[in-house]
C-alpha positions in Angstrom: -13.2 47.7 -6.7 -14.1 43.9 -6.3 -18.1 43.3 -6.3 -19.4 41.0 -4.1 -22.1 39.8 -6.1 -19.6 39.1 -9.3 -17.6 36.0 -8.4 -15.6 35.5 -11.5 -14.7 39.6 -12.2 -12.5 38.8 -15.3 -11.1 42.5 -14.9 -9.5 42.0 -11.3 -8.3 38.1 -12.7 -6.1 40.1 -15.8 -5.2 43.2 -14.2 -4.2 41.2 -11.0 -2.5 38.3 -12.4 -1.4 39.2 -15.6 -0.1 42.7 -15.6 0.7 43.2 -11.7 3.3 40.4 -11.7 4.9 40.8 -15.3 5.1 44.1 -15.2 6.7 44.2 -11.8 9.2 41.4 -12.6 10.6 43.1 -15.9 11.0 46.8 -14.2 12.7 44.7 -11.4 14.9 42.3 -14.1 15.8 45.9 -16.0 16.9 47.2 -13.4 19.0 44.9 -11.8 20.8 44.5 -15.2 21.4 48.3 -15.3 23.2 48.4 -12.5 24.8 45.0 -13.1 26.3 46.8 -16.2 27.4 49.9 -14.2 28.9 48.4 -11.6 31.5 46.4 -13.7 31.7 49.2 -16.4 30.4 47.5 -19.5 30.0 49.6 -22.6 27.1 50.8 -23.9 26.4 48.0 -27.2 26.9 45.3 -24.6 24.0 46.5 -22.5 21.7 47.1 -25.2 22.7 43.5 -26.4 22.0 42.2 -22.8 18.8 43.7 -22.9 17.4 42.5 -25.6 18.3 39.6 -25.0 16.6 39.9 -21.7 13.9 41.1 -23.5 13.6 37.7 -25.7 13.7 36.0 -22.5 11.4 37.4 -20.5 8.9 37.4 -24.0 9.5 33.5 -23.8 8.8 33.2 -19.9 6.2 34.5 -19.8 4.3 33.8 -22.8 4.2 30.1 -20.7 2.8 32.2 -18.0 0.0 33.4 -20.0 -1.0 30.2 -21.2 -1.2 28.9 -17.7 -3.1 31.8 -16.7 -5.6 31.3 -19.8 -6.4 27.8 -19.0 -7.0 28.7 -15.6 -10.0 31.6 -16.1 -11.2 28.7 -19.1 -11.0 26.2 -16.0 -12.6 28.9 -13.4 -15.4 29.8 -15.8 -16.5 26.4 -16.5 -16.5 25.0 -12.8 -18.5 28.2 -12.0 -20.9 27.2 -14.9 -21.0 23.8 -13.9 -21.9 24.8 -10.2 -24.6 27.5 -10.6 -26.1 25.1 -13.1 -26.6 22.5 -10.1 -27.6 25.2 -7.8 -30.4 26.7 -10.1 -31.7 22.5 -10.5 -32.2 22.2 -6.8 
């Protein structure tokens, strides 16, 4: 549950971002490669080599993604450091 008075809830910002979308997109790219493999009858070795591969991929996609997402909160927390520092100066 989001607080109101917290404005930078690093909880909601890794659970949210982080997980929600990963998680969704590999149980989504599994998927659809398990049924690409039974619908044109590959054997079993070449669909755990396909996932793995798959695997390695998705590992190097997103490992960008969590760099990005990194250097946001970094860039989040300091412009919210930098702003309640004005407002408690008057």
């Amino acid at each position: 549950m989001v607080n109101p008075d917290n404005y930078f809830d690093l909880y909601d910002f890794f659970v949210n971002e982080l997980i929600g979308s990963q998680t969704l997109a590999i149980i989504v790219s599994f998927l659809l490669l398990y049924w690409f493999t039974s619908k044109f009858n590959i054997n079993f070795q070449t669909t755990v080599l396909l996932s793995l591969v798959l695997l390695v991929g998705l590992a190097l996609m997103f490992s960008n993604q969590l760099l990005w997402l990194l250097a946001g909160i970094i860039a989040g927390a300091l412009f919210f450091y930098m702003i309640s520092t004005l407002i408690r100066r008057g």
